[in-house]
KEKE-525923 format. One record per residue (C-alpha): chain; residue in three letters; x negated, y negated, z negated. Coordinates in steps of 0.1 Angstrom, whole numbers, padded with zeros to 4 digits. Each point is the difference from the previous one (the first is absolute). Example, Ala and Ser with C-alpha at 12.3 -4.5 7.8 and 13.67 -1.06 7.14 Angstrom:
KEKE-525923
("A"; "ala"; (-0123; 0045; -0078))
("A"; "ser"; (-0014; -0034; 0007))
This chain:
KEKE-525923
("A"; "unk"; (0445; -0412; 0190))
("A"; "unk"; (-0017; -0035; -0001))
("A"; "unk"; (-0017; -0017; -0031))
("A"; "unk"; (0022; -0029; -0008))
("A"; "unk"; (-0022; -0029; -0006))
("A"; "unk"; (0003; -0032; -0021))
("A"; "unk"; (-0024; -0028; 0005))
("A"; "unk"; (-0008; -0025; -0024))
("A"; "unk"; (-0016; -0026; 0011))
("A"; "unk"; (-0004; -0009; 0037))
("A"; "unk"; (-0035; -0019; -0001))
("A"; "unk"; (-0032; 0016; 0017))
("A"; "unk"; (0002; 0035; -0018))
("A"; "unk"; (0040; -0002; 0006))
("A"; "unk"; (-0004; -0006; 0038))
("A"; "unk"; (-0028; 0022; 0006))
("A"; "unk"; (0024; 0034; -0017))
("A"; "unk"; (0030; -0013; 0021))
("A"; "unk"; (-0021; -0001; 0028))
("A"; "unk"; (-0021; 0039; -0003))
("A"; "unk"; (0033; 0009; -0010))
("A"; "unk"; (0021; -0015; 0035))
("A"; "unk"; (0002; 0031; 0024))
("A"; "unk"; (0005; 0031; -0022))
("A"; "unk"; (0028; 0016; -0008))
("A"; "unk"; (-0008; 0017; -0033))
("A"; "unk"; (-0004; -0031; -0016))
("A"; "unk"; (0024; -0032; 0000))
("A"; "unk"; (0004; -0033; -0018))
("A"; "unk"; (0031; -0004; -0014))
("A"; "unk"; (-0002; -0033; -0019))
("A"; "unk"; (-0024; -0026; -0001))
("A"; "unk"; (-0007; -0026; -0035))
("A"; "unk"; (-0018; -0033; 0008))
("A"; "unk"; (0001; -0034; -0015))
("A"; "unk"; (-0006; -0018; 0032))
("A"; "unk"; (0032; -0005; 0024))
("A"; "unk"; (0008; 0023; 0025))
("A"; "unk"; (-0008; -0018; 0029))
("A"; "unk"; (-0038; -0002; -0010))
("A"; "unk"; (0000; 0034; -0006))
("A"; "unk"; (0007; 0007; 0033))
("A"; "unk"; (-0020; -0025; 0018))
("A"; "unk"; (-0032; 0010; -0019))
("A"; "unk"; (0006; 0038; 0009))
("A"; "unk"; (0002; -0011; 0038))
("A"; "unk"; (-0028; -0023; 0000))
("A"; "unk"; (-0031; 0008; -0018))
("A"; "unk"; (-0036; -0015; -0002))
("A"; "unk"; (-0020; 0029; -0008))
("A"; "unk"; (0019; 0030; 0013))
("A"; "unk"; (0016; -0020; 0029))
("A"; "unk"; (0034; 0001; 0010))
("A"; "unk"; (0028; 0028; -0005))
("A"; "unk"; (0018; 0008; 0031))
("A"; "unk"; (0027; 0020; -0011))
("A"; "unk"; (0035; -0016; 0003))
("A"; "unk"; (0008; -0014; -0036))
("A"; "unk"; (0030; -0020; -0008))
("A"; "unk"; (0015; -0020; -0028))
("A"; "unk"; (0035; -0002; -0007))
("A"; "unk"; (0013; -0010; -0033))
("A"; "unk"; (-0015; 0012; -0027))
("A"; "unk"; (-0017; 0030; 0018))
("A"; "unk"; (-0027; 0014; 0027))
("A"; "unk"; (0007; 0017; 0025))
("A"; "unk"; (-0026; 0024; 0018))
("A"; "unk"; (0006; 0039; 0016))
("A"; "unk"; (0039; -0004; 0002))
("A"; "unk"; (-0004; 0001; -0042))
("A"; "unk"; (0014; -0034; -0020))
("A"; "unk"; (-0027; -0003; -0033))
("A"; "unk"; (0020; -0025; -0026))
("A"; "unk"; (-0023; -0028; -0011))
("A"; "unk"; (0003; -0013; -0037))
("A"; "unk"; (-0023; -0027; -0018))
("A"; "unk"; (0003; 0012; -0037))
("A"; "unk"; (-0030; -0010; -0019))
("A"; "unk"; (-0005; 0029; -0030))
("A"; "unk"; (0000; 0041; 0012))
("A"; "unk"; (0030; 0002; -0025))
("A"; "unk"; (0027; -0018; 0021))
("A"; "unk"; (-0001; 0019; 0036))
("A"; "unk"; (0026; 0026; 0003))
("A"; "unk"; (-0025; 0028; 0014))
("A"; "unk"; (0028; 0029; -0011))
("A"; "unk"; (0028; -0021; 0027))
("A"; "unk"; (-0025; 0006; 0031))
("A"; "unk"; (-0009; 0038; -0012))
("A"; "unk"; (-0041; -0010; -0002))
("A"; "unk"; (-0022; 0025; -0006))
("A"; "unk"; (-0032; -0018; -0003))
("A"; "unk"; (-0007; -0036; -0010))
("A"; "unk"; (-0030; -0017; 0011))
("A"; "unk"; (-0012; -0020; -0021))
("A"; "unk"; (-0014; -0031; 0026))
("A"; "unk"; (0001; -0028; -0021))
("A"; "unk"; (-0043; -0003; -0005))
("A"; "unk"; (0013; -0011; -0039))
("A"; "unk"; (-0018; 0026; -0025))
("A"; "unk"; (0030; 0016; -0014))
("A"; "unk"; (0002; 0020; -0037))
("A"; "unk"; (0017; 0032; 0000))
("A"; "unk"; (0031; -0018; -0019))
("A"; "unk"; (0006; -0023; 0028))
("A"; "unk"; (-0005; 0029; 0031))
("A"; "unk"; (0024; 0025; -0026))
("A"; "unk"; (0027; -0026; 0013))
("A"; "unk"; (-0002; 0013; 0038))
("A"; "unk"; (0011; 0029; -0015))
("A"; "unk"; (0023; -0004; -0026))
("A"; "unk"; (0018; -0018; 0031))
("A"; "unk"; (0002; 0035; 0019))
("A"; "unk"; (-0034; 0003; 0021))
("A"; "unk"; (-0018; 0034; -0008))
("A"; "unk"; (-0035; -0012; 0002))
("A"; "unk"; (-0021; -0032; 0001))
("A"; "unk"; (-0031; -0011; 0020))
("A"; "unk"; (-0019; -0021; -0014))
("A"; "unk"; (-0024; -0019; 0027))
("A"; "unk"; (-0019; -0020; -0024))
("A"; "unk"; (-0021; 0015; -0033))
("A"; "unk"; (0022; 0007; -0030))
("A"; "unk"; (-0005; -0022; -0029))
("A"; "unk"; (0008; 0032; -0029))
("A"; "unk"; (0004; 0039; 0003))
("A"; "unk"; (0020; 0008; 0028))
("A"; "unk"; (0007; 0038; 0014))
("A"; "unk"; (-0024; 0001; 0026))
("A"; "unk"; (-0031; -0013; 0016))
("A"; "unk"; (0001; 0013; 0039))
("A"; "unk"; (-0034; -0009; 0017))
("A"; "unk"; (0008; 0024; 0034))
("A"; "unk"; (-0026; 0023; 0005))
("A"; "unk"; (-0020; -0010; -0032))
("A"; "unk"; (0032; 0010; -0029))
("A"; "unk"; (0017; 0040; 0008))
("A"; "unk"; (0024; -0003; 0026))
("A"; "unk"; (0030; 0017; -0021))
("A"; "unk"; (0023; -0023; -0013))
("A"; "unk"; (0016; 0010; -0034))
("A"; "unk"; (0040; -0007; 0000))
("A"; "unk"; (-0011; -0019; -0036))
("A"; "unk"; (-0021; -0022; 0019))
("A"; "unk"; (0031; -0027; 0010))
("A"; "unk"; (-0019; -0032; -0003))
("A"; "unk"; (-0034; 0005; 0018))
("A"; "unk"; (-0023; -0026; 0011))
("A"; "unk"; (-0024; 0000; 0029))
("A"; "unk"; (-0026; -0021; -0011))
("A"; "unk"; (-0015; -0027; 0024))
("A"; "unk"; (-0017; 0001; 0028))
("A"; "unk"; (-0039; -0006; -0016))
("A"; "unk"; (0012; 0034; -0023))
("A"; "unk"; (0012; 0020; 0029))
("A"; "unk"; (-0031; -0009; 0021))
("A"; "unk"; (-0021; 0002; -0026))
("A"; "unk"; (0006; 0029; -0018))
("A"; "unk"; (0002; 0018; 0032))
("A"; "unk"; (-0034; -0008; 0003))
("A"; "unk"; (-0010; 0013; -0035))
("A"; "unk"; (0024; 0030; 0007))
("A"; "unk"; (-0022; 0011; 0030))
("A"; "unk"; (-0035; -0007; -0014))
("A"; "unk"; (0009; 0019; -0035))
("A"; "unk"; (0014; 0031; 0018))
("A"; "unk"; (-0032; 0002; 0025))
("A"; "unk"; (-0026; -0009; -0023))
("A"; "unk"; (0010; -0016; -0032))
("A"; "unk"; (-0003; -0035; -0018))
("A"; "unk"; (-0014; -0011; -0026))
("A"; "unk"; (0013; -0032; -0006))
("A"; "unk"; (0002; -0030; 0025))
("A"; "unk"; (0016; -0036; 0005))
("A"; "unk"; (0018; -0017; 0032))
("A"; "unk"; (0007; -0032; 0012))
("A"; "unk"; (0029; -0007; 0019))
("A"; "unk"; (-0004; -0026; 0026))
("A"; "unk"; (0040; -0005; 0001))
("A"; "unk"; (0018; -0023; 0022))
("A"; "unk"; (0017; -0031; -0016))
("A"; "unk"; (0033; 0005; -0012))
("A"; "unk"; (0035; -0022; -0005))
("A"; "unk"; (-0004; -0007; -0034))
("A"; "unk"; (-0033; -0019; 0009))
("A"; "unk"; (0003; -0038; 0011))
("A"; "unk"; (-0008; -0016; 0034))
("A"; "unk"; (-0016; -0035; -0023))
("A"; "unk"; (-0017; 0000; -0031))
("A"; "unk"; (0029; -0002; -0027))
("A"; "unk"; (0007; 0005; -0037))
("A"; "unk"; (0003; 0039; -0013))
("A"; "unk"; (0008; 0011; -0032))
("A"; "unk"; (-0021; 0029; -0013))
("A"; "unk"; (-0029; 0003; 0028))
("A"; "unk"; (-0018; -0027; 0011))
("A"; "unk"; (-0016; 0011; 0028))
("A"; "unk"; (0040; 0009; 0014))
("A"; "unk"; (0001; -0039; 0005))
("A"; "unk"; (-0022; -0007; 0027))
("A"; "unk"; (0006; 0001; 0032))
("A"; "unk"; (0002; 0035; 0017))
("A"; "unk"; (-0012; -0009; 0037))
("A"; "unk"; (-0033; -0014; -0012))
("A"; "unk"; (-0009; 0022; -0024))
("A"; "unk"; (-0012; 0036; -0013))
("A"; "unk"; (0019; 0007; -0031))
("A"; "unk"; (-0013; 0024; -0025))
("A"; "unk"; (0030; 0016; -0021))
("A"; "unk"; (0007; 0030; -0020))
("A"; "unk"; (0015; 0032; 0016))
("A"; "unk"; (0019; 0027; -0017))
("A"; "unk"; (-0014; 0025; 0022))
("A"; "unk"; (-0031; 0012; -0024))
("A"; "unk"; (0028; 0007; -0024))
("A"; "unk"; (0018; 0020; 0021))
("A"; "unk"; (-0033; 0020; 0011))
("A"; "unk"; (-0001; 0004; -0039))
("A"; "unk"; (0029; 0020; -0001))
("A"; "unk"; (-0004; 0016; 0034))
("A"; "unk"; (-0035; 0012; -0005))
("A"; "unk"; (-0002; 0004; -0041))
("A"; "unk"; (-0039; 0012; 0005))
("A"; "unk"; (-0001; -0036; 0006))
("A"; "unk"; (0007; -0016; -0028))
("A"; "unk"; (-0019; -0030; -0013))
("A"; "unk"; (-0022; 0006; 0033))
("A"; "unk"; (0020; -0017; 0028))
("A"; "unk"; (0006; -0038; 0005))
("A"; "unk"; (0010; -0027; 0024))
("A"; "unk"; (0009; -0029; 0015))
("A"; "unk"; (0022; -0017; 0026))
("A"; "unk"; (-0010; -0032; 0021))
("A"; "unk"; (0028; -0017; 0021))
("A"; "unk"; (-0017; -0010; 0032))
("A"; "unk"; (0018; -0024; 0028))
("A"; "unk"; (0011; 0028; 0021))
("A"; "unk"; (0037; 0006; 0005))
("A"; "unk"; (0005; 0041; 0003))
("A"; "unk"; (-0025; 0023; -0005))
("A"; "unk"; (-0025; 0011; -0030))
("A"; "unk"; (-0032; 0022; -0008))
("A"; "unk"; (-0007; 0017; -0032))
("A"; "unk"; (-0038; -0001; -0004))
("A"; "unk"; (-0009; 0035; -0019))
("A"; "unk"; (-0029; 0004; -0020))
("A"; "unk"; (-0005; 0036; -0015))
("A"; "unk"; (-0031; 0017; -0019))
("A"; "unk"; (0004; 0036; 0016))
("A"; "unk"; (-0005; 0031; -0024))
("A"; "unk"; (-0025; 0013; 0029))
("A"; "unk"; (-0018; -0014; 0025))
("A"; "unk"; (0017; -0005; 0032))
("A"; "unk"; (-0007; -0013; 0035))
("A"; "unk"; (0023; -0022; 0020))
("A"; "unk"; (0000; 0021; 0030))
("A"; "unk"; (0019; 0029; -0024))
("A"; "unk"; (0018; -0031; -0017))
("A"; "unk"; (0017; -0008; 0031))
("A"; "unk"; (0007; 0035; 0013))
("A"; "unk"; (0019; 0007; -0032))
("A"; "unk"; (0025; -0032; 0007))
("A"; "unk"; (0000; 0002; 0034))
("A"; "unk"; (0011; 0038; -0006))
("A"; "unk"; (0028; -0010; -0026))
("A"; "unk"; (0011; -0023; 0023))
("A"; "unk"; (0010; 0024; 0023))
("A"; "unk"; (0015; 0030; -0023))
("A"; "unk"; (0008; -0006; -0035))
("A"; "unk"; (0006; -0036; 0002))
("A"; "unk"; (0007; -0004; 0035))
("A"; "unk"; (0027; -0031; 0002))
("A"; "unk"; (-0015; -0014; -0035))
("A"; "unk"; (-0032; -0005; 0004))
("A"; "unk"; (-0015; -0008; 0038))
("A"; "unk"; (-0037; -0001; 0012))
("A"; "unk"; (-0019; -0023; 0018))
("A"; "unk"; (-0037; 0003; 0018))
("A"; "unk"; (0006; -0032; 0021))
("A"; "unk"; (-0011; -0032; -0010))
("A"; "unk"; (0032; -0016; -0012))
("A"; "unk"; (0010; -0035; -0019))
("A"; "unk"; (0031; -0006; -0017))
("A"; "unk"; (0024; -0008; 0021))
("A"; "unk"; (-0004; 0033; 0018))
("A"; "unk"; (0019; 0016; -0026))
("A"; "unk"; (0031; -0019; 0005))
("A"; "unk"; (0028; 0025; 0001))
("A"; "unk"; (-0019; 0028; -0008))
("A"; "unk"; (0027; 0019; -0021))
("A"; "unk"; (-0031; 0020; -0020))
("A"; "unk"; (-0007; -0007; -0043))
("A"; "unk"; (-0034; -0005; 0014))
("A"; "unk"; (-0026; -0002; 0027))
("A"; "unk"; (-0031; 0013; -0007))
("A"; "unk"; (-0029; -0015; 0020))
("A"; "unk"; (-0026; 0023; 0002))
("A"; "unk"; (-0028; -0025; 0020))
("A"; "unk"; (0001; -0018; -0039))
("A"; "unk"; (-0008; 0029; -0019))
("A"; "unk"; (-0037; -0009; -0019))
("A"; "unk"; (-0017; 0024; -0023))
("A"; "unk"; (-0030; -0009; -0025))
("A"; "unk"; (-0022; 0027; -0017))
("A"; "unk"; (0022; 0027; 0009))
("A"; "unk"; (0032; -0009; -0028))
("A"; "unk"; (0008; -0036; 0003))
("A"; "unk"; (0025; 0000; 0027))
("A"; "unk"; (0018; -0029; 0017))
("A"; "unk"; (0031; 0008; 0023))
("A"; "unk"; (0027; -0026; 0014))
("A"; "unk"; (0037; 0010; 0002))
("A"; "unk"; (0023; -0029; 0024))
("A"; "unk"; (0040; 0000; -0013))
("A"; "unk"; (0023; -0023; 0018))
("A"; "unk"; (0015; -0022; -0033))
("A"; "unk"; (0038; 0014; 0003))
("A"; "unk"; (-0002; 0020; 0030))
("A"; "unk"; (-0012; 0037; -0015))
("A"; "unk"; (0019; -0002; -0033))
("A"; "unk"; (0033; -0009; 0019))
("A"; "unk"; (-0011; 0031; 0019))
("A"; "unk"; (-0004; 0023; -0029))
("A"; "unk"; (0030; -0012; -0020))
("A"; "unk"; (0020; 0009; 0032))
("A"; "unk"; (-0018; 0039; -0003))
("A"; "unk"; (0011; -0002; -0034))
("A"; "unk"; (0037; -0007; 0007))
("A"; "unk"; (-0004; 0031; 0024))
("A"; "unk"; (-0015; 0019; -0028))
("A"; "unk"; (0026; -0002; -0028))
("A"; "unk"; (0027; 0000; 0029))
("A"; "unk"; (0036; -0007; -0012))
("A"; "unk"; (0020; 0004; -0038))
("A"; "unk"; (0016; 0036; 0005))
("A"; "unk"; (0019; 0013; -0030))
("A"; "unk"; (0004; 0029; -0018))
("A"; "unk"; (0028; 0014; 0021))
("A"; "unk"; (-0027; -0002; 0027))
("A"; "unk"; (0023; -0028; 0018))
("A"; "unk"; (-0011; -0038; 0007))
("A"; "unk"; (0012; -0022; -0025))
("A"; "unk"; (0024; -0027; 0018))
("A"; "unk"; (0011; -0031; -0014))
């Protein structure tokens, strides 16, 4: 019995889920809700800059796609409220947009039939659930309907935290994500409103921004309270970003032991989240890599024994595309309490 999936929103998050889910058969797309025209859609899904092209057969005809013998209706509705999620029997609603959505606009998914909601972006109030894989418990409540997945800098970086506090503890830290530039950034220097340093020109520049990722290590990590901050600077590359850890340890460590721990996670209880390097690696080189985060082990610097500096690589919509398709898998499909599938 397949998940049945709606996507809303067909942009870089959008495309990466269609394409991680494309090939299995306990998952499947159903309908699809994107502003731009159908044509596009499928055009960008065939030919893409940074994950190259997709050489599945896809075809358009109508107002739908059609990939695996399946035909996914395509609308263009602007608000959750007006797509008919109950009609196509969806299960799950991913919520692709990249807009930072309030739980009274994501309750709309469901009041139009889907079960649950992914959020890909941050919430902007309460929500039911926070799932950072491997860093949050793995159960999912049946309460928790709309659940968000963070970003990317969270789920790399509070992987990170989530392996140094269980091996040796932290006492408080801060990070700095060296984050690829991103579509909401301009290729000119132009007029913003709010943030001035949004309106210059994102190919020449390092950007310094906020993140909400210290937040969410807040509430991840409560012993960290009021001890953990951070920043975000936009560089001019097009995919792939670090988070740049800084941690006092509660004992002294060595990075030798610092590295055994991670590369041993890697391969056990975080085998598929978290991945391990010892090579000497750039950016690019993580292209593709379907892991919440790389850690590079030949960058891993101690001082005095506690002040530890470790570098975690997460490809910008790669890993969280990734992990919101593991948590489709997770919740699995809306059975009710006859113990029979709900059907439209």
């Amino acid at each position: 019995m397949s998940v049945r999936v709606g996507l809303m929103g067909f942009g870089r998050i959008g495309r990466n889920v269609f394409r991680a889910i494309y090939g299995r058969d306990d998952i499947e797309i159903v309908a699809i809700n994107e502003l731009a025209d159908i044509h596009s859609m499928e055009y960008l899904l065939r030919f893409d800059s940074l994950r190259g092209s997709f050489e599945e057969p896809i075809r358009v005809l109508d107002d739908s796609l059609y990939a695996r013998g399946r035909q996914i209706p395509v609308f263009h509705h602007k608000e959750p409220g007006q797509i008919p999620w109950f009609d196509f029997g969806v299960d799950v609603v991913v919520e692709a947009t990249g807009k930072y959505r309030s739980r009274t606009d994501l309750q709309k998914h469901l009041d139009q039939g889907a079960d649950r909601v992914i959020l890909s972006t941050p919430p902007t109030d309460d929500i039911d659930h926070l799932h950072i894989c491997g860093v949050t418990p793995d159960q999912i409540e049946r309460s928790h309907r709309i659940i968000s997945v963070g970003s990317s800098t969270a789920n790399a970086t509070a992987l990170l935290l989530k392996v140094l506090d269980d091996a040796f503890g932290v006492e408080e830290g801060s990070f700095t994500s060296v984050h690829a530039y991103t579509s909401d950034q301009s290729l000119t220097d132009v007029p913003t409103h709010g943030d001035l340093r949004r309106s210059r020109a994102a190919m020449q520049n390092i950007v310094p921004q906020t993140t909400w990722t210290d937040e969410a290590v807040e509430k991840l990590f409560p012993h960290l309270k009021g001890k953990f901050k951070g920043i975000k600077l936009n560089v001019p590359v097009a995919e792939v970003s670090c988070s740049d850890l800084t941690v006092q340890m509660k004992r002294p460590v060595k990075a030798s032991e610092v590295n055994e721990v991670f590369r041993s996670a890697s391969q056990t209880i975080l085998k598929g989240v978290l991945d391990f390097t010892d090579q000497p690696i750039v950016s690019s080189d993580m292209n593709g890599n379907p892991a919440s985060c790389l850690f590079d082990s030949l960058a891993t610097l101690v001082t005095d024994g506690v002040l530890l500096k470790v570098i975690g690589w997460y490809e910008q919509g790669g890993g969280i595309s990734n992990r919101i398709v593991d948590l489709i898998s997770q919740v699995g499909p809306q059975i009710t309490a006859s113990g029979d599938r709900r059907t439209s």
